[in-house]
C-alpha positions in Angstrom: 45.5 -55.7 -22.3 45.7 -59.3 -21.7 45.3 -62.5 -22.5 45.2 -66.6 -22.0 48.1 -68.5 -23.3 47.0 -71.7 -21.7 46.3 -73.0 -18.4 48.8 -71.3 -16.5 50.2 -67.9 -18.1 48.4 -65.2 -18.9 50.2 -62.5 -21.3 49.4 -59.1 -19.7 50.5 -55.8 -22.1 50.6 -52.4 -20.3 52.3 -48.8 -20.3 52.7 -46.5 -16.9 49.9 -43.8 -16.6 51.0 -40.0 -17.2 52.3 -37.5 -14.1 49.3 -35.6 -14.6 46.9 -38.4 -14.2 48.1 -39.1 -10.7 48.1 -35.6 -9.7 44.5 -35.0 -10.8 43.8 -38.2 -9.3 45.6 -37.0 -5.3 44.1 -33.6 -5.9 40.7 -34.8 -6.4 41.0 -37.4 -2.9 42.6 -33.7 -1.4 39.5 -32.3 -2.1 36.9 -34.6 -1.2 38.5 -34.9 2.4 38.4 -30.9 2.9 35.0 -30.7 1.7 34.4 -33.4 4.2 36.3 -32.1 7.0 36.0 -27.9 6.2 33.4 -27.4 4.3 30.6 -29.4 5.1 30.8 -28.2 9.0 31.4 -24.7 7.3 28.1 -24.5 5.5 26.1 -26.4 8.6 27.4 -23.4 10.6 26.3 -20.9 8.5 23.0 -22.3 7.6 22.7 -22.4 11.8 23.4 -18.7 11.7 21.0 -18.1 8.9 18.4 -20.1 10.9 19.1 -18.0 14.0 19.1 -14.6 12.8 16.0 -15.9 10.7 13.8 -17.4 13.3 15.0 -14.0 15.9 13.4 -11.9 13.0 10.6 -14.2 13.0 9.9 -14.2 17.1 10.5 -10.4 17.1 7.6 -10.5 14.4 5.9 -13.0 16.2 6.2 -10.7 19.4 4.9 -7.9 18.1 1.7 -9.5 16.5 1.0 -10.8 19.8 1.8 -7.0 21.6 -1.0 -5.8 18.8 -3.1 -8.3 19.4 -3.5 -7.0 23.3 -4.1 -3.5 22.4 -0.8 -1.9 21.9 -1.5 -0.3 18.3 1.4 2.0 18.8 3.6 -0.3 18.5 6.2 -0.5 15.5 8.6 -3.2 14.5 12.4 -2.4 13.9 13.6 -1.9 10.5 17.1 -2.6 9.4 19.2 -1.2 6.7 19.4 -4.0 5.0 16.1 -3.4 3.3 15.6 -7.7 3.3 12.4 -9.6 3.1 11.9 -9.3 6.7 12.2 -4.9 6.7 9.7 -5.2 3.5 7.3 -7.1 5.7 7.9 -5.1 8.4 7.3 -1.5 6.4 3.8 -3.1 5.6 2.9 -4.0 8.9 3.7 -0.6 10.3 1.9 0.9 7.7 -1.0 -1.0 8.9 -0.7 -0.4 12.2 -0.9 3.3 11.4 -4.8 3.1 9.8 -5.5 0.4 12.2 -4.5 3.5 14.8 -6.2 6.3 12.5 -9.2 3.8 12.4 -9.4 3.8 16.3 -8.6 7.5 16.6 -11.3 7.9 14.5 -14.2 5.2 16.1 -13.2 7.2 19.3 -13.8 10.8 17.9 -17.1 9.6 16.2 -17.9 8.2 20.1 -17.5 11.4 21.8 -18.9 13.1 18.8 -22.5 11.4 18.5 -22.3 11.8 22.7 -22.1 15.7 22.5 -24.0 16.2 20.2 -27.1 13.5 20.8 -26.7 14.8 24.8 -28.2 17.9 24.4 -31.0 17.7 22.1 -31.9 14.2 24.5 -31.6 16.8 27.9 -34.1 19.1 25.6 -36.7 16.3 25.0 -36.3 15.1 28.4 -37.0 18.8 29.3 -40.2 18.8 27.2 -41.7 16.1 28.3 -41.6 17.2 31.6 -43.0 20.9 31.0 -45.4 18.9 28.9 -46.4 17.3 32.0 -46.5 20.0 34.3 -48.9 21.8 31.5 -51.2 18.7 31.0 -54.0 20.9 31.6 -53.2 24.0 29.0 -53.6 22.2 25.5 -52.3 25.3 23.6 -48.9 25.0 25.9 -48.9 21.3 25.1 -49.2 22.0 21.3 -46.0 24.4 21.6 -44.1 21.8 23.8 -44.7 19.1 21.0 -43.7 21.6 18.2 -40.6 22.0 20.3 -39.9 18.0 20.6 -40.4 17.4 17.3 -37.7 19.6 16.0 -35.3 17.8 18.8 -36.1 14.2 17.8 -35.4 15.3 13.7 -32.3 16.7 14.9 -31.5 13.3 16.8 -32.7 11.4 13.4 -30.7 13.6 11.2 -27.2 13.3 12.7 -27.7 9.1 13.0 -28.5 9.5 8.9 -25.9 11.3 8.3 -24.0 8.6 10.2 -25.1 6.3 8.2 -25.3 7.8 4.7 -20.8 8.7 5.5 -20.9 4.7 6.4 -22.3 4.0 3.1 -19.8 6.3 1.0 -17.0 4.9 3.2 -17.6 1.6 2.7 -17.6 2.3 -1.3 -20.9 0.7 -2.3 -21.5 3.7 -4.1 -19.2 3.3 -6.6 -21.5 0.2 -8.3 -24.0 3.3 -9.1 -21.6 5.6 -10.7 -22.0 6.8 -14.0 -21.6 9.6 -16.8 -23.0 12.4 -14.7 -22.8 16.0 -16.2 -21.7 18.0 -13.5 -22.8 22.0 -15.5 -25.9 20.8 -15.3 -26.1 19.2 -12.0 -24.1 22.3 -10.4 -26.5 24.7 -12.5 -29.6 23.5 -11.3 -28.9 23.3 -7.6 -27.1 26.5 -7.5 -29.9 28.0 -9.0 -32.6 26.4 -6.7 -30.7 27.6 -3.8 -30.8 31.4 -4.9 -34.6 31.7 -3.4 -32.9 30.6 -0.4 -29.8 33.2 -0.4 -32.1 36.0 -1.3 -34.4 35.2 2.0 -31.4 35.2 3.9 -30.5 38.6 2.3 -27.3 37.5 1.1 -26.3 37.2 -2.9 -25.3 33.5 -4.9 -23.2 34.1 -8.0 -22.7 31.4 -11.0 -20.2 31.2 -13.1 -20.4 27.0 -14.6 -18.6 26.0 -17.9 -20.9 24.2 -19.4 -20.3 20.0 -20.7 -18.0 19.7 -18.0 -18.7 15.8 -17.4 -17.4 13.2 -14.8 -17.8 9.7 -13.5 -19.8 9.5 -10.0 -22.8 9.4 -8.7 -25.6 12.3 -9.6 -27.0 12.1 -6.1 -24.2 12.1 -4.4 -22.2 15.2 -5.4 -25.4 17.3 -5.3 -25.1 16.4 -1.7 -21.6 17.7 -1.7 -22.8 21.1 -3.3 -25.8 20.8 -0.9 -23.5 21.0 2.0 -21.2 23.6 0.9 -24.2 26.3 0.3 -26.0 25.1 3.9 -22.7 25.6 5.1 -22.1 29.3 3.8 -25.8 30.4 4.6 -25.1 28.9 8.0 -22.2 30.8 8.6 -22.0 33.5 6.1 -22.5 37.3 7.1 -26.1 38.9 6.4 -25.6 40.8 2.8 -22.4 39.1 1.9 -21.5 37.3 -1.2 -21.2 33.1 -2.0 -19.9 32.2 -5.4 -20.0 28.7 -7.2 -17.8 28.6 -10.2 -17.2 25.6 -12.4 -14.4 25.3 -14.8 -12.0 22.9 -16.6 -8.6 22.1 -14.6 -5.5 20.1 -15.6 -7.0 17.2 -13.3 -10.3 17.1 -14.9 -13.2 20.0 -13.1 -12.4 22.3 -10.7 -15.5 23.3 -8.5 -15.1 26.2 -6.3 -17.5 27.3 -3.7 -16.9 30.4 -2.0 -17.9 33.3 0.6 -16.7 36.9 1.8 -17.6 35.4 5.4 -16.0 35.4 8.4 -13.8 32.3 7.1 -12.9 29.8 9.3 -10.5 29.7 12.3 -6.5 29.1 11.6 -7.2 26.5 14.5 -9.6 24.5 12.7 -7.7 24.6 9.4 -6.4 21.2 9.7 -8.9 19.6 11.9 -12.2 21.4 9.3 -12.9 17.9 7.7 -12.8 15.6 10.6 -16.2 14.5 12.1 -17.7 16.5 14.8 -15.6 19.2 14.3 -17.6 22.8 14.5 -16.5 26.2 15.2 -19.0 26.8 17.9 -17.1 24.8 20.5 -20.3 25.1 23.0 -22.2 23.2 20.5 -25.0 25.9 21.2 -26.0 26.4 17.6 -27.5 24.2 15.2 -25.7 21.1 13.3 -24.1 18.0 14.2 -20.5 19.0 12.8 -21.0 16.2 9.9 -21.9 18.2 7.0 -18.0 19.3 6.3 -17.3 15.5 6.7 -19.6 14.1 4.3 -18.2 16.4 1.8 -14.7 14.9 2.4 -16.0 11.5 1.8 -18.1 12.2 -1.1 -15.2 13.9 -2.6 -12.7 10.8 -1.8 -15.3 8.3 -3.3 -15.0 10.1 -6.6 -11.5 10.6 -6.6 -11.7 14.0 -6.3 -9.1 16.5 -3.9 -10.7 18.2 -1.4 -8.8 21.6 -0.5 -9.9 24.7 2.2 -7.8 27.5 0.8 -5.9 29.5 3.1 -4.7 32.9 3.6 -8.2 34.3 1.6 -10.8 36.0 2.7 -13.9 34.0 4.1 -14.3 30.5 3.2 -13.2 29.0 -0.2 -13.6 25.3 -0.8 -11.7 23.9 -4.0 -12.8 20.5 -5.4 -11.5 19.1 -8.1 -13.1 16.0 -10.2 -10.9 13.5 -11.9 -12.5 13.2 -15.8 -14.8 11.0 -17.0 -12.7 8.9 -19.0 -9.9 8.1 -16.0 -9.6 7.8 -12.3 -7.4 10.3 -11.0 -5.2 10.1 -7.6 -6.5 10.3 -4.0 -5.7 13.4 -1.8 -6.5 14.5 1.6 -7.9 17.8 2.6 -5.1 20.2 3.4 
């Protein structure tokens, strides 16, 4: 502390600071020259290496997305162990690559698909209308050759609704019509209208439904998916065999079951039974587009429901089981 005595002395009253003081004091100088001179370069090189190894993740990335972009959808990005933001993102972009692959796969199949199958009843017509005009002069010929075309163009009209109707289910704008459908009595009453059809084909339809069974979906929709099933067993059923439909209650929610004593369907086909265009008749010389199996898939995966071809039984038995009413249940692919 000081002070003024008078014009020239000052009276000045001290006491010498403590060890520790000047200690603290050359520590703390110590310290703000390493962090000057060690760390600070330290932490520029390792936010350099950070910036490295993250903009090589990002060109791999980068690289890829451009690979993808020109075509190459089997391409897969790297994935490290360190399980990091980067292998996260890159898990998810995989992933996508595989249904953007399954998608192609798929608009490939339905290509050759709608080829095969429109080729032939096209050749037919083409055929017709040729014979038709070789027989312009023999109107009841003529009358037999139209007969003839007209059956070929419903077939061309059926497979592109078909088409069309499994675009619709696919692209699920369905779902904004679904609603409390009891499924006993929507299973009832078709399986009963197509008994007249099973007795002219001299084959038997038994029905075993538990009745209130009720689920959300749309009415129209799942008689379609019945609808096929039976077509499908008279189709391919033996002449005085057996077809069942039995409804019950399952752990999931309904179990639907459609079955035959058939012929049953090849081990071959097993996996493939669901897929569009798929037949058994691998000439494509008997009636159907291969879509009907298909459409059941899709009707079944708009509502939820598993889809299952059971194996190592006799003939063909079709498991499909509805989620309930009051709750959607999990997705499942035919196996």
């Amino acid at each position: 502390r000081g002070t003024v005595l008078d014009e020239r002395h000052r009276l000045v009253v001290a006491k010498p600071r403590g060890l520790g003081q000047l200690i603290a004091r050359e520590s703390m100088a110590g310290n703000a020259r390493r962090l000057v001179f060690i760390v600070t370069p330290l932490g520029l090189l390792m936010g350099l290496a950070l910036s490295w190894r993250t903009v090589r993740r990002l060109d791999g990335l980068g690289a890829a997305f451009d690979r993808v972009g020109s075509g190459a959808l089997q391409e897969r990005i790297p994935i490290s162990s360190r399980n990091d933001e980067f292998d996260r993102l890159a898990d998810r972009f995989n992933q996508m690559l595989v249904r953007l692959a399954a998608l192609q796969d798929n608009l490939e199949d339905v290509s050759v698909g709608v080829a095969h199958d429109l080729r032939t009843p096209i050749a037919r017509l083409g055929q017709r209308l040729q014979r038709i005009r070789q027989d312009f002069d023999e109107p009841e010929r003529i009358a037999a050759h139209l007969d003839v075309a007209d059956e070929e163009v419903a077939s061309i009209i059926r497979t592109f609704e078909a088409l069309l109707r499994m675009g619709e289910i696919n692209s699920g704008q369905r779902r904004e019509r679904f609603r409390s459908v009891d499924l006993s009595h929507v299973v009832e009453e078709l399986a009963r209208s197509y008994a007249a059809v099973f007795e002219t084909e001299e084959r038997s339809l038994a029905i075993s439904v538990v009745p209130g069974v009720l689920i959300l979906g749309d009415e129209d929709l799942i008689a379609q998916l019945l609808g096929n099933l039976l077509d499908n067993s008279i189709e391919h059923g033996d002449p005085g065999g057996e077809t069942w439909v039995r409804l019950q209650t399952s752990a999931l929610g309904a179990l639907l079951q459609i079955g035959d004593d058939g012929p049953g369907i090849g081990a071959n086909l097993h996996e493939r039974v669901f897929e569009r265009f798929v037949r058994g008749d691998a000439a494509r010389s008997s009636p159907g587009n291969g879509l009907g199996l298909s459409l059941v898939k899709a009707i079944a995966e708009l509502h939820d429901a598993s889809i299952v071809l059971q194996r190592g039984v006799p003939g063909t038995v079709i498991d499909v089981e509805f989620p309930r009413a009051s709750g959607r249940g999990r997705r499942t692919s035919a196996t």
